[in-house]
Structure formats: C-alpha cells, structure tokens
VEXBA-699361 format. One line per field, with one value per residue (C-alpha): residue number from 0; chain; residue in three letters; x, y, z. Coordinates in steps of 0.2 Angstrom, whole numbers, plus 5000, padded with zeros to 4 digits. Example, Ala and Ser with C-alpha at 12.3 -4.5 7.8 and 13.67 -1.06 7.14 Angstrom:
// residues 2
seq (0 / 1)
mol (A / A)
type (ALA / SER)
east (5062 / 5068)
north (4978 / 4995)
up (5039 / 5036)
//
This chain:
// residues 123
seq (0 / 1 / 2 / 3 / 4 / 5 / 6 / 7 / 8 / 9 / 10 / 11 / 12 / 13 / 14 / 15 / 16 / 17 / 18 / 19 / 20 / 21 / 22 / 23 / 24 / 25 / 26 / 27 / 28 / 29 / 30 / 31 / 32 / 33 / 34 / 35 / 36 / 37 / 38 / 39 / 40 / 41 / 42 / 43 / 44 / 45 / 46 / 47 / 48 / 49 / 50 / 51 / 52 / 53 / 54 / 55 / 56 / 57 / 58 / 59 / 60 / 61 / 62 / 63 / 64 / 65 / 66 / 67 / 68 / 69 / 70 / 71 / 72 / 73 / 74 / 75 / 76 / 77 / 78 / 79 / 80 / 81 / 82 / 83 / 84 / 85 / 86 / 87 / 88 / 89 / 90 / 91 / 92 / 93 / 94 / 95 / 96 / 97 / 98 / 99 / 100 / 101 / 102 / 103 / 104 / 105 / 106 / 107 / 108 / 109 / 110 / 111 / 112 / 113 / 114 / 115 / 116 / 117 / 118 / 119 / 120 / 121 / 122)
mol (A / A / A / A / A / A / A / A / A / A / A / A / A / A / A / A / A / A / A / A / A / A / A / A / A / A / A / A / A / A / A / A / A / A / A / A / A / A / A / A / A / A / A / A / A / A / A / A / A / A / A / A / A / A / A / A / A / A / A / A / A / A / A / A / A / A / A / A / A / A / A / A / A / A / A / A / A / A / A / A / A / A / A / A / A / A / A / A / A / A / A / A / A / A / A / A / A / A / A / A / A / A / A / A / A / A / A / A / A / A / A / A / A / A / A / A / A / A / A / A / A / A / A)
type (UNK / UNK / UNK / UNK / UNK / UNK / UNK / UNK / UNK / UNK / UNK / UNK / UNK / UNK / UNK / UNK / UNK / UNK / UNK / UNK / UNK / UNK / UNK / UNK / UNK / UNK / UNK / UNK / UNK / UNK / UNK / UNK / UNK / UNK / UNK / UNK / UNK / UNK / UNK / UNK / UNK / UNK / UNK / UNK / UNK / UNK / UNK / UNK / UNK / UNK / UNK / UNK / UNK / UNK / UNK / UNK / UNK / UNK / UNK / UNK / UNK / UNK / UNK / UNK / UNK / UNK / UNK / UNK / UNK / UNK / UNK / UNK / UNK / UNK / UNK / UNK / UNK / UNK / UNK / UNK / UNK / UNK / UNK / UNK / UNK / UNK / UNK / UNK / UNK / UNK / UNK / UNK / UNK / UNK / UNK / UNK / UNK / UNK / UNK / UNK / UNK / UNK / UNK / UNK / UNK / UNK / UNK / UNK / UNK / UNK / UNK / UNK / UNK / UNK / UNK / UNK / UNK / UNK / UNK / UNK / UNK / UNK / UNK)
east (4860 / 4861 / 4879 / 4887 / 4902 / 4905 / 4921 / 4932 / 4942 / 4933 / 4942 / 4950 / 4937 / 4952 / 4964 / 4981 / 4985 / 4974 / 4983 / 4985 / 4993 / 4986 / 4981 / 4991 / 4974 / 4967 / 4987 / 4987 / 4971 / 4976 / 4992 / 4983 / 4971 / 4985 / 4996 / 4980 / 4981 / 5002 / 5002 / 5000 / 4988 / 4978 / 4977 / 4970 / 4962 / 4950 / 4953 / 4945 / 4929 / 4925 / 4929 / 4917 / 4900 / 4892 / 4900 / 4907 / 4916 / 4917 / 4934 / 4934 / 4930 / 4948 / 4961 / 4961 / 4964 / 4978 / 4987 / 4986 / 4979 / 4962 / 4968 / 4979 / 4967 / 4956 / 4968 / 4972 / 4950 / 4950 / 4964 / 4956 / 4939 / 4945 / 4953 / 4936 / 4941 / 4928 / 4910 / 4908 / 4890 / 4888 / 4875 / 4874 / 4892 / 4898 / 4905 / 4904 / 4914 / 4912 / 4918 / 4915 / 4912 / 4913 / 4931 / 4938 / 4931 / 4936 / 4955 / 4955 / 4947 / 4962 / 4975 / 4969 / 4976 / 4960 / 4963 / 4963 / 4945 / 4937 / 4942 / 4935 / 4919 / 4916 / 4917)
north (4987 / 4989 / 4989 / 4989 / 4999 / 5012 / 5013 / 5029 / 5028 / 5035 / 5030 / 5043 / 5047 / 5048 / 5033 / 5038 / 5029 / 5037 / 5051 / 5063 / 5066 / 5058 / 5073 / 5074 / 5070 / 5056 / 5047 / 5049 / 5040 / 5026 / 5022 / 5019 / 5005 / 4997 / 4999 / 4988 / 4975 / 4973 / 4963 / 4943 / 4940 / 4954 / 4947 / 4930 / 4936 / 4945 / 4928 / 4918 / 4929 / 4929 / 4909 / 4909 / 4900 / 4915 / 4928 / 4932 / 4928 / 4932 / 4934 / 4914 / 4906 / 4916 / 4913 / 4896 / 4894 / 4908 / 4902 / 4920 / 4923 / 4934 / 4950 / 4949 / 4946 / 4959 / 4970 / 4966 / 4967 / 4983 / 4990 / 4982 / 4990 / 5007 / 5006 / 5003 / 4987 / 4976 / 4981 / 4974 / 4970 / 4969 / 4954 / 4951 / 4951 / 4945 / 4954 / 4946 / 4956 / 4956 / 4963 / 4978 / 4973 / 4990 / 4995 / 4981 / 4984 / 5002 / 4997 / 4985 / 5001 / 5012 / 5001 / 4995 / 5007 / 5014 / 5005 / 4988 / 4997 / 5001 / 4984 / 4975 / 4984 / 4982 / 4964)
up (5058 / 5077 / 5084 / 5067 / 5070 / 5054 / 5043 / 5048 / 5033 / 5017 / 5002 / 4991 / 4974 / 4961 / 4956 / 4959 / 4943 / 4935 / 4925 / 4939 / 4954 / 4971 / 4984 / 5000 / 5011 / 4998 / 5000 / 5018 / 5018 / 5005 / 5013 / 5030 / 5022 / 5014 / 5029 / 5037 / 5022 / 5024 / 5039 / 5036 / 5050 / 5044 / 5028 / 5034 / 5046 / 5031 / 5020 / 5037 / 5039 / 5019 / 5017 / 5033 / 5027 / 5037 / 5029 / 5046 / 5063 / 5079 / 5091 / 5094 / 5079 / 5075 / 5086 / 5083 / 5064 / 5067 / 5081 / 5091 / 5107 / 5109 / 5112 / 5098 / 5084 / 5093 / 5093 / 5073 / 5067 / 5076 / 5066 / 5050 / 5054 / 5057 / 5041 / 5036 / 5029 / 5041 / 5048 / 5069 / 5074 / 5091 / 5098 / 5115 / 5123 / 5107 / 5092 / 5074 / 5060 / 5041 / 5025 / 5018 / 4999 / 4993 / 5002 / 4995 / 4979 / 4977 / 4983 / 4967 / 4961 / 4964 / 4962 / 4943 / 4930 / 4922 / 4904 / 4911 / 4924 / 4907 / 4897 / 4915 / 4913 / 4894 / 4899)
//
C-alpha cells in the first residue's frame, strides 16, 4: 500500500509462557507493546478504529468521541503504531490508521499459556 507506515516492533517468536525463559531482546520488545496497550486512551483509541464501519479512522474522526485535543491523540496513534500495533496510510493531507490483525493476534498469542493455544486450535 502507498504511504502505509510499517510496524518497527517485531514481536518476539517464543511465548514467555511457554515453558522457557523469555530472552532479554524478545522482553524488551514485549514490554514495549504492552507499555502501548497500558494507557486508557490508547486502548480506546484501538477500540474506536476497529468498531469503525471502515476498519479505520483518521485524526478527526477521533478527538471527538475521546474528548482530547488533536495533537494528543496524534501524539497517542503514533506511539501505538510504532509499537507496531496500528498501520498509518497516508491520502492526500490526511492520515487514516488501522489495526494490525496479526500483532494483536500474536500478543493473545504470547500471553495465552500454550495448553489453553493448543485446546483453542483443536477447536
């Protein structure tokens, strides 16, 4: 896609749960997509764009519904796309952002302890 911004945050392979210890790197990187996720108006922030018809949202169909002023919920979808959290797609002088599926998917991944991942997939 032109002017999609990629995610800078790869997730670590291994769960942490997952029987043996987390690497230093692959923590490092974990903590800092969580740190992106512990902040309320992050969170609904990421609730707002996927509840969107659209599948996405641009800085002004935002500020509104969250009560914060522009630079602010910039300065919050920048911080949840370099954690790789969000995908930006730049059209014209606007910017419209959108989940990453798969990030969210392989933090549920990495949080779930991998009897309860294996009885999720025999479903």
């Amino acid at each position: 896609m032109d002017g999609v911004v990629p995610a800078k945050t790869a997730m670590p392979a291994m769960s942490p749960l997952a029987g043996e210890p987390i690497k230093r790197a692959d923590a490092e990187r974990l903590a800092g997509v969580l740190k992106a996720f512990a902040d309320p108006a992050r969170l609904r922030l990421l609730s707002l764009i996927q509840s969107n018809p659209e599948g996405e949202a641009s800085v002004s169909d935002l500020t509104a519904p969250l009560g914060l002023s522009q630079p602010t919920v910039s300065h919050h979808l920048r911080i949840l796309t370099e954690a790789g959290l969000l995908e930006r797609e730049k059209r014209g002088v606007w910017a419209y952002y959108r989940l990453v599926p798969s990030a969210i998917a392989q933090i549920a991944d990495l949080l779930t302890p991998p009897r309860k991942r294996a009885t999720k997939r025999a479903r």
